[in-house]
C-alpha positions as a LaTeX table, in Angstrom:
\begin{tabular}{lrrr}
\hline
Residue & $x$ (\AA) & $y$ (\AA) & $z$ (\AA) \\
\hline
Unk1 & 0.00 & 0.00 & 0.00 \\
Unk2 & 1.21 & 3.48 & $-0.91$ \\
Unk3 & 1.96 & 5.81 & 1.94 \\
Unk4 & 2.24 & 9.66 & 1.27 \\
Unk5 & 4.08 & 12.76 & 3.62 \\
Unk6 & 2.79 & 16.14 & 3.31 \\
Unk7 & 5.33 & 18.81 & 2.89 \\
Unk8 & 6.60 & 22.42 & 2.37 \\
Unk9 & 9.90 & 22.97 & 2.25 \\
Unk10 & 12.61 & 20.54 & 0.53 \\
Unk11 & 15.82 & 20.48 & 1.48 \\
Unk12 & 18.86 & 18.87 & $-0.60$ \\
Unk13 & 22.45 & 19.23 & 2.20 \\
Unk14 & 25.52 & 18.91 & 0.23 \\
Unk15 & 27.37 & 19.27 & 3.23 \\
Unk16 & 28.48 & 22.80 & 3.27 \\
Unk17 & 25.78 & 23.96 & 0.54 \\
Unk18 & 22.27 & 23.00 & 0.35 \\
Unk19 & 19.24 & 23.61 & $-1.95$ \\
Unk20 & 16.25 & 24.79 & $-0.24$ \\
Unk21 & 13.12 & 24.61 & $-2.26$ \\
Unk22 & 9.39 & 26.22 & $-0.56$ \\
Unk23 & 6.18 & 25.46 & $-1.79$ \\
Unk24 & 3.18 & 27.92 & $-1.21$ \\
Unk25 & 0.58 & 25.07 & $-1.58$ \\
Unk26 & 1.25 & 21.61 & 0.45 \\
Unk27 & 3.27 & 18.89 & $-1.60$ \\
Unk28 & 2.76 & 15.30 & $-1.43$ \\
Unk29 & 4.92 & 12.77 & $-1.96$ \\
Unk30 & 4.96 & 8.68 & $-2.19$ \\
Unk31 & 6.63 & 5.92 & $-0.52$ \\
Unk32 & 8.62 & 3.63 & $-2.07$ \\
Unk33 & 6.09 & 0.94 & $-1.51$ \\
Unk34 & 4.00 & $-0.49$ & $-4.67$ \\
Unk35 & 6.48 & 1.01 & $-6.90$ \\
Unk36 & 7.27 & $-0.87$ & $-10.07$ \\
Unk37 & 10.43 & $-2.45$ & $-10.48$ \\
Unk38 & 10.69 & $-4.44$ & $-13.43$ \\
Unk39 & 12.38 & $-3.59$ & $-17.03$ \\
Unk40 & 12.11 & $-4.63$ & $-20.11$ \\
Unk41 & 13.71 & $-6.50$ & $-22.94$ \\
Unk42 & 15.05 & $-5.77$ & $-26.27$ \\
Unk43 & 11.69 & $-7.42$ & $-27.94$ \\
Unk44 & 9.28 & $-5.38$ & $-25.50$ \\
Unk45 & 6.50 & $-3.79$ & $-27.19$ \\
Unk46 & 5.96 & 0.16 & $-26.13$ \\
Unk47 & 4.27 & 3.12 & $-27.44$ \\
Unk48 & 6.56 & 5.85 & $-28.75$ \\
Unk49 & 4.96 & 8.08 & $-26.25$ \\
Unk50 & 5.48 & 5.84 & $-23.39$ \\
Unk51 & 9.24 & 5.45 & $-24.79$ \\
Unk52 & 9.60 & 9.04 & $-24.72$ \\
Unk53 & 8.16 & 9.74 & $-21.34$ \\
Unk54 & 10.21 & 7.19 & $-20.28$ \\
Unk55 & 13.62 & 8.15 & $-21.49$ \\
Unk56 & 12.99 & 11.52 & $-20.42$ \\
Unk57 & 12.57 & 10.18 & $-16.93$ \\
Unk58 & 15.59 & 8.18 & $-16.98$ \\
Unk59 & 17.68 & 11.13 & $-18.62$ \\
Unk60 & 16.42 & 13.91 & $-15.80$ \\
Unk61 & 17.25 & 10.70 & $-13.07$ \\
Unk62 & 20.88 & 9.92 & $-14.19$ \\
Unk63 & 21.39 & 13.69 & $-14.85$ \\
Unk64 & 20.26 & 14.92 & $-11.29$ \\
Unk65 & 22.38 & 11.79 & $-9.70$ \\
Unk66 & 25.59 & 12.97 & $-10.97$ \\
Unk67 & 25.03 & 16.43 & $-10.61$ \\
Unk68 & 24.26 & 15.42 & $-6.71$ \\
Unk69 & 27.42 & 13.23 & $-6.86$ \\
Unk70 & 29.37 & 16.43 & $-8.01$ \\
Unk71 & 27.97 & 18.75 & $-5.43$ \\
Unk72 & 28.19 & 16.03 & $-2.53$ \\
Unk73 & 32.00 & 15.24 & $-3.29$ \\
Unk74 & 35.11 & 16.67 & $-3.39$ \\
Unk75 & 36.40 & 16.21 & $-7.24$ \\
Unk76 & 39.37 & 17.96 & $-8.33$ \\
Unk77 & 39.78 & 17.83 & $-12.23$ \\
Unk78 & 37.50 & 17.81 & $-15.08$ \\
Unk79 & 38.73 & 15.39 & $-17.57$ \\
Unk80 & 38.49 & 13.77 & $-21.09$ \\
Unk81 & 40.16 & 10.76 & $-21.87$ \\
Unk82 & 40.30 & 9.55 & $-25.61$ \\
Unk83 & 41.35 & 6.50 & $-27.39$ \\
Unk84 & 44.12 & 6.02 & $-29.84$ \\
Unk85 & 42.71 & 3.41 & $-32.25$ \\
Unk86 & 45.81 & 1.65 & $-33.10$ \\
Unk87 & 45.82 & 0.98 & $-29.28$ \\
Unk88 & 42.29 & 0.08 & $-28.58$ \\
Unk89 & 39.06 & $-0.45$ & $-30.79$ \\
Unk90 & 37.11 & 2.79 & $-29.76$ \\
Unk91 & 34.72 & 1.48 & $-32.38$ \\
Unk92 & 33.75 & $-1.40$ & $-29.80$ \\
Unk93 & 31.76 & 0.63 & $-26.58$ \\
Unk94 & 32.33 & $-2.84$ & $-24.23$ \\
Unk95 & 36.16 & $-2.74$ & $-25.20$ \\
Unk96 & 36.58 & 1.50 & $-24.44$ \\
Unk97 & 34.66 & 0.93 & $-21.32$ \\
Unk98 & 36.75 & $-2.25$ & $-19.92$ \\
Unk99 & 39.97 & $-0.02$ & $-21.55$ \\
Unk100 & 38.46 & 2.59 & $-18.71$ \\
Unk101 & 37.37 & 1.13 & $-15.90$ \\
Unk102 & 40.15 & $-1.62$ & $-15.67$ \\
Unk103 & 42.13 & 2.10 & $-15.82$ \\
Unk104 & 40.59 & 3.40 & $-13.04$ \\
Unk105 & 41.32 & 0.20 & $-10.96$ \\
Unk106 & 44.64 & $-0.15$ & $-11.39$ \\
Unk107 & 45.28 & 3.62 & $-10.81$ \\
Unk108 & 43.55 & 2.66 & $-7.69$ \\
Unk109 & 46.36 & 0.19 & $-6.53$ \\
Unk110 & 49.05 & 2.33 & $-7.47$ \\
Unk111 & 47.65 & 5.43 & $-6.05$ \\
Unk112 & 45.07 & 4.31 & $-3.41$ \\
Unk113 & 41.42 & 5.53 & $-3.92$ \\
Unk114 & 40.04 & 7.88 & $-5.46$ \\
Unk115 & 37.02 & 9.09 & $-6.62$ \\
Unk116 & 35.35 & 9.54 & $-10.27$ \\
Unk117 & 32.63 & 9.86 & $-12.43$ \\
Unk118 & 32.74 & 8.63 & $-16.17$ \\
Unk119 & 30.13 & 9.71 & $-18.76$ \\
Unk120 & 30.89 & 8.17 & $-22.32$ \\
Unk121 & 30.41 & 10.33 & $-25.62$ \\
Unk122 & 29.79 & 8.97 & $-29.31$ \\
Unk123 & 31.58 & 11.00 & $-32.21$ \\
Unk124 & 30.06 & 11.05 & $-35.33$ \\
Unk125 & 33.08 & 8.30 & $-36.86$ \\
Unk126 & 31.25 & 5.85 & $-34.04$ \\
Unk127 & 34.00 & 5.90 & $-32.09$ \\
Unk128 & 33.71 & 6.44 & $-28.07$ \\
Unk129 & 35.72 & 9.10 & $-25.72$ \\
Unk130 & 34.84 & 9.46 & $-21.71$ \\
Unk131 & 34.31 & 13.09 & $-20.02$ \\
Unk132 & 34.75 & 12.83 & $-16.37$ \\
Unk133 & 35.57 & 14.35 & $-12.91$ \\
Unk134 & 37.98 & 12.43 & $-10.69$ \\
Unk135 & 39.61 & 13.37 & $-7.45$ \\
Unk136 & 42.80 & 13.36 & $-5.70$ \\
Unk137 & 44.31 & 10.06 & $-4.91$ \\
Unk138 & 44.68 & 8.69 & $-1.39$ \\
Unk139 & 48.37 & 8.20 & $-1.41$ \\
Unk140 & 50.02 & 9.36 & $-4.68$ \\
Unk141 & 48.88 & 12.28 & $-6.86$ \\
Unk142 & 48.43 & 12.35 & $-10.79$ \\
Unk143 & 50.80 & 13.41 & $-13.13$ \\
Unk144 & 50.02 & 16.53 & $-14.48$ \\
Unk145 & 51.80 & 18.13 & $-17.53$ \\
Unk146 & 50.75 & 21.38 & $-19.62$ \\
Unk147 & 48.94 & 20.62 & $-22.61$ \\
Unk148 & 50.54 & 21.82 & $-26.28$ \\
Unk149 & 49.09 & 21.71 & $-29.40$ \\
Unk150 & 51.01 & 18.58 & $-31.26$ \\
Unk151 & 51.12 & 20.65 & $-34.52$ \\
Unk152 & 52.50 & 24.12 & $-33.35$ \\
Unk153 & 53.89 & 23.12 & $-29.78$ \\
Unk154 & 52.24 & 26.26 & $-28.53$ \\
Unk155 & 50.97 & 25.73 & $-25.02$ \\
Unk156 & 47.28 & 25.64 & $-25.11$ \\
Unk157 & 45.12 & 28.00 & $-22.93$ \\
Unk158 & 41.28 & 27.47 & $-22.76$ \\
Unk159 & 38.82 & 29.86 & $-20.65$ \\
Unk160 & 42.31 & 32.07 & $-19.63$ \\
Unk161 & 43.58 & 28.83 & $-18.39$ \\
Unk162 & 46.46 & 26.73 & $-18.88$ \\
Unk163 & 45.18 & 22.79 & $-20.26$ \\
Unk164 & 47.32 & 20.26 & $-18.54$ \\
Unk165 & 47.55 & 16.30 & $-19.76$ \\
Unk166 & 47.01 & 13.07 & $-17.46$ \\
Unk167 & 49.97 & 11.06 & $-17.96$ \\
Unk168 & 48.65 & 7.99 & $-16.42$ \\
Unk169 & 46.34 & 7.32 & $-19.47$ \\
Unk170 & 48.75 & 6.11 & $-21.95$ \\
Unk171 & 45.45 & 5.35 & $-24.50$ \\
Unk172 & 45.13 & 8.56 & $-26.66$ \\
Unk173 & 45.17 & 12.41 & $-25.81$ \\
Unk174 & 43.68 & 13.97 & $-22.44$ \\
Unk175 & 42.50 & 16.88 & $-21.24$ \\
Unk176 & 42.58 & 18.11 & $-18.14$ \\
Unk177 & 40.99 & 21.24 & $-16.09$ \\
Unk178 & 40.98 & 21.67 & $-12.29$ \\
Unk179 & 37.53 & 22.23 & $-11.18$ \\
Unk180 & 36.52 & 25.68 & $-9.39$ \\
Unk181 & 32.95 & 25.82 & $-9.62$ \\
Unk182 & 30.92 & 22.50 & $-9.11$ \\
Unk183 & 27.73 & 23.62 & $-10.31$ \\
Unk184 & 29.30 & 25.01 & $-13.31$ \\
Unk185 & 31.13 & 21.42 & $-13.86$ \\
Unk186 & 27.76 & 19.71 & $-12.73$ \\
Unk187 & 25.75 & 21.56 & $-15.86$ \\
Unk188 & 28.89 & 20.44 & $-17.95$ \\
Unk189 & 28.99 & 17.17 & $-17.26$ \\
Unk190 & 25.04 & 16.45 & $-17.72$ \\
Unk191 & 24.81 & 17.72 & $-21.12$ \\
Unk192 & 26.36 & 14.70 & $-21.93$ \\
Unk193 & 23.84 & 12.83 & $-21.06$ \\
Unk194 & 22.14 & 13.43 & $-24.23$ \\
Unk195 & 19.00 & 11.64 & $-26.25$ \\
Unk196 & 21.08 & 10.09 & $-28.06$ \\
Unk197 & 23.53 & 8.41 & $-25.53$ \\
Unk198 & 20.01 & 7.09 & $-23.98$ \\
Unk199 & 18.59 & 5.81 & $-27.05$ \\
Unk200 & 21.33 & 4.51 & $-29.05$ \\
Unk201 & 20.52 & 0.67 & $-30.16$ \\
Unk202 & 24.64 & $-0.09$ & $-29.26$ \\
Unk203 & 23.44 & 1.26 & $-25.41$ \\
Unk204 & 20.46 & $-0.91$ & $-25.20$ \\
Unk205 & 20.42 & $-2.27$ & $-21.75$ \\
Unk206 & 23.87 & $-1.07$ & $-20.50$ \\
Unk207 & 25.19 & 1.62 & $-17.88$ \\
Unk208 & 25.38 & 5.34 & $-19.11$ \\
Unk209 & 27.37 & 6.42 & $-16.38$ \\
Unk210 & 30.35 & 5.14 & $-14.14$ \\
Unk211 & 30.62 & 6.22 & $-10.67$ \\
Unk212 & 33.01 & 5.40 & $-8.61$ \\
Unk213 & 32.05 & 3.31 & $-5.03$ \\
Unk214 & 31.27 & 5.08 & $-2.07$ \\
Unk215 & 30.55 & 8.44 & $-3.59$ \\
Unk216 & 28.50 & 10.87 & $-1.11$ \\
Unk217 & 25.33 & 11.45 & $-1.70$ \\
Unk218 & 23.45 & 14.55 & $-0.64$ \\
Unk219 & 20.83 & 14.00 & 2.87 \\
Unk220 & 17.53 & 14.63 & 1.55 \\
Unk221 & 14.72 & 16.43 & 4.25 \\
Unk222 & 11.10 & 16.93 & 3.54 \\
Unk223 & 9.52 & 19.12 & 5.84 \\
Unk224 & 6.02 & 20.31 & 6.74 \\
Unk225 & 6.67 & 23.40 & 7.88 \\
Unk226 & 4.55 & 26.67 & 7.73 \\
Unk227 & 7.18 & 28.73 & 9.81 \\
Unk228 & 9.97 & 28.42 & 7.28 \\
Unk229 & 11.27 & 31.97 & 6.77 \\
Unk230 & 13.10 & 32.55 & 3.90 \\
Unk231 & 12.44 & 36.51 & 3.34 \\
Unk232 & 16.28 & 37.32 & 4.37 \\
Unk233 & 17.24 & 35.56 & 0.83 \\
Unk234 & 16.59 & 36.43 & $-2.70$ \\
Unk235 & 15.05 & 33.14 & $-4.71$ \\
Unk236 & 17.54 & 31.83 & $-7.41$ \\
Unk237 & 14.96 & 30.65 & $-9.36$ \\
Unk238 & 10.73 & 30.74 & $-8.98$ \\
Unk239 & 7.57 & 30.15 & $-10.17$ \\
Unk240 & 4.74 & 32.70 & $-10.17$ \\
Unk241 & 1.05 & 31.48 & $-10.21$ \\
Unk242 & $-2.12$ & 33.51 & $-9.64$ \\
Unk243 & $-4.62$ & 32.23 & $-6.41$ \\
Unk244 & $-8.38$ & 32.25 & $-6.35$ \\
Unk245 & $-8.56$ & 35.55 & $-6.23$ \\
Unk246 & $-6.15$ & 36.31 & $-9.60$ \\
Unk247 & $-3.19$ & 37.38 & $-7.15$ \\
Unk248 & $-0.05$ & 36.44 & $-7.67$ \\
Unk249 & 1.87 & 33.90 & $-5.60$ \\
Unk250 & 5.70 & 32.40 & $-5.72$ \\
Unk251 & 4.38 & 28.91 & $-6.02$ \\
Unk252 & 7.65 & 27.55 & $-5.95$ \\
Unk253 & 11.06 & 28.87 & $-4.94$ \\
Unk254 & 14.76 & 27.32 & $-4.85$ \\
Unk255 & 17.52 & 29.05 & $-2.92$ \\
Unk256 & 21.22 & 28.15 & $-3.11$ \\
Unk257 & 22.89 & 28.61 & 0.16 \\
Unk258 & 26.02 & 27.71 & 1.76 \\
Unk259 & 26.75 & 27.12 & 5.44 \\
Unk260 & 29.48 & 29.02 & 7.07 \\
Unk261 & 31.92 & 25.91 & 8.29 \\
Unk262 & 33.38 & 27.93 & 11.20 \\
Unk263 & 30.14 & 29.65 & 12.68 \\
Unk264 & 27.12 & 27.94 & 11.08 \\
Unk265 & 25.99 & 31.10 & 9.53 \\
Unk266 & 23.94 & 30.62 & 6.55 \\
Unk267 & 24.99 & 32.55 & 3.26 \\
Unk268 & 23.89 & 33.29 & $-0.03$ \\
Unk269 & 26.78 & 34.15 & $-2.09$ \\
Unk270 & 24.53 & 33.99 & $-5.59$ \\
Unk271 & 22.27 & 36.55 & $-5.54$ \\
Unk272 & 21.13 & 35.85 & $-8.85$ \\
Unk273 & 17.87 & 35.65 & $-9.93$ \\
Unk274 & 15.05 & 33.79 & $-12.53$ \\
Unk275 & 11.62 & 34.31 & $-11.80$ \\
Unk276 & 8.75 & 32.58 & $-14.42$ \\
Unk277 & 5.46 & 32.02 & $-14.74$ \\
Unk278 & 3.84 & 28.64 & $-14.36$ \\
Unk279 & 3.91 & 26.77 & $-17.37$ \\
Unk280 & $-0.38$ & 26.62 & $-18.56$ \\
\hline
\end{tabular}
């Protein structure tokens, strides 16, 4: 039997930042009990509605996990890793994903754990290349070089920033930023999770994604609470609806604040601000 909580305010922690999100009417949501958790096969017979709805779903799921993954960890570099074909068939998606993740565990012996997440892409010659983020090692660090461009040698600078190579991947080229802004890096990495990545026949059935174990994950409050004062901070982002009486209302409002790790003091240091109205 399906339970449901009544509730207000959401509340995403990340730790030292945290996405608050108020509701002016009373949300409900449902247990996990009741819900459906079989798949399907190759031969299963769907509607191409049905199939859209439900990669949509699945695209907005894997999309908000690693952005949650992002924010609720401490990753260091943004990377892409290609493959040399005369060293591996990047043609073959099982072969570039065993070339990777067999990578990632023996950089784990060498250099004790670490943590990443893998996201591959498909170039139009068919042949597969990972973007990723991936931390600092527990015991040694990666080998970090400046990037040059292999036909003029000049050093290459992207964003008014030096490009460094990963030396550990001895596979094909690399590419290598640190990370400064996770939510920037979070929106980066996503995109890659595109329609086609989710729908691709070569994908049927298999991961699009490759976290790393033991990844954080952000705690996850509902709370019904009509005494939730938010009026000190400016909404990053809202919804405007019109009540009974054709007044407006901020139906819905996120705020992106950040907790003060010395004296708990709660800060918004984006003041930046989208306000819509409800979609009819």
């Amino acid at each position: 039997m399906r339970k449901f909580q009544k509730y207000s305010t959401k509340i995403t922690d990340f730790g030292n930042y945290r996405e608050v999100t108020t509701f002016h009417s009373p949300q409900l949501r449902s247990s996990q009990e009741g819900k459906h958790k079989g798949g399907r096969s190759a031969d299963s017979v769907i509607s191409d509605e049905a199939q859209q709805e439900r990669t949509e779903k699945q695209m907005f799921s894997i999309k908000r996990k690693i952005r949650h993954y992002i924010l609720a960890n401490d990753f260091k570099y943004f990377v892409t890793l290609t493959i040399d074909p005369k060293k591996r068939d990047s043609l073959d998606y099982e072969i570039a994903k065993q070339t990777l993740l067999k990578w990632c565990r023996a950089q784990r012996k060498t250099k004790g754990k670490f943590d990443y997440i893998f996201v591959p892409e498909f170039h139009k010659s068919g042949r597969v290349h990972f973007h990723g983020v991936i931390g600092q090692p527990e015991y040694r660090s990666f080998t970090l070089t400046e990037a040059t461009n292999p036909k003029t040698g000049e050093i290459l600078i992207r964003h008014n920033r030096q490009v460094l190579e990963l030396k550990e991947w001895r596979y094909g080229f690399t590419d290598v930023t640190p990370i400064e802004d996770k939510e920037r890096t979070s929106s980066y990495m996503t995109k890659y999770i595109s329609k086609e990545l989710m729908t691709g026949a070569e994908m049927f059935g298999k991961k699009r994604y490759f976290p790393s174990r033991g990844l954080k994950k952000p705690e996850i409050l509902f709370i019904e609470d009509e005494d939730s004062d938010y009026s000190d901070f400016i909404p990053n982002f809202g919804v405007v609806d019109t009540d009974n009486f054709g007044n407006n209302i901020l139906e819905k409002a996120i705020y992106k604040l950040y907790i003060d790790p010395e004296t708990g003091e709660i800060i918004q240091k984006n003041r930046d601000s989208l306000i819509k109205a409800k979609e009819l």
